[in-house]
Phi, psi and omega in degrees: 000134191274154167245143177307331181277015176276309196297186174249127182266139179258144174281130144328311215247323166230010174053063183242139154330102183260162190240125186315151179202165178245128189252102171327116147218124178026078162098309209252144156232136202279131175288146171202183195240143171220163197259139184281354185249265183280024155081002185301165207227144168202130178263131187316160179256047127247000169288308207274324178306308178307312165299344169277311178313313181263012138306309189286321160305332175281340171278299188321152171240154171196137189252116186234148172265144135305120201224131164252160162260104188034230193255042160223182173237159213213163156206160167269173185244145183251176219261024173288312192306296182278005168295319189287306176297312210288294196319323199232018163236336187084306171224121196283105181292168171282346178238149206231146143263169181222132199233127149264134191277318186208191175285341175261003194224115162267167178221126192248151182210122167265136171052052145068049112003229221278176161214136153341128162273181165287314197257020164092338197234152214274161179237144161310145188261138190270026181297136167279125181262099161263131166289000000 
């Protein structure tokens, strides 16, 4: 399937060749095309679907039970959550790391978040997330 963005897009306003770039918004970067001339902007539209779909999810609260399993404890992930990860990583591993952030807060990272250090303590991962 061709994506719109393979082709070559005309600037409206100056028929000029606009050239793909990568656009930062809240956290994610987005693919877009820009004119070299008047700076106009056009952000891919399933890039733009996507940052909305996880606005709206990220505005959610869930309420999950705790369960033990032999000798651990488990909660579930509901599955709107892991429809959204598998859909924007492509590929989902079977292992989450897990950060306890502070005392009231854990953190699950899906597709290698965080990484391991020398001293044990976990870091932000310099991976690039594209929608």
């Amino acid at each position: 399937m061709t994506d719109i963005f393979d082709t070559t897009i005309l600037c409206k306003q100056c028929e000029m060749k606009m050239k793909p770039r990568i656009v930062n918004r809240a956290g994610s970067e987005l693919r877009s095309v820009e004119c070299p001339k008047c700076k106009d902007q056009i952000i891919h539209p399933a890039d733009l679907n996507c940052l909305e779909h996880f606005k709206n999810l990220k505005g959610k609260t869930y309420n999950v039970k705790l369960r033990i399993v032999g000798n651990s404890h488990t909660i579930s992930i509901p599955k709107e959550i892991v429809n959204f990860i598998k859909e924007q990583e492509r590929i989902m591993d079977n292992v989450v790391r897990l950060h306890l952030d502070d005392m009231r807060k854990l953190s699950l990272i899906f597709g290698g978040g965080y990484q391991n250090n020398e001293n044990q303590d976990f870091q932000a991962s310099k991976n690039k997330r594209y929608f």
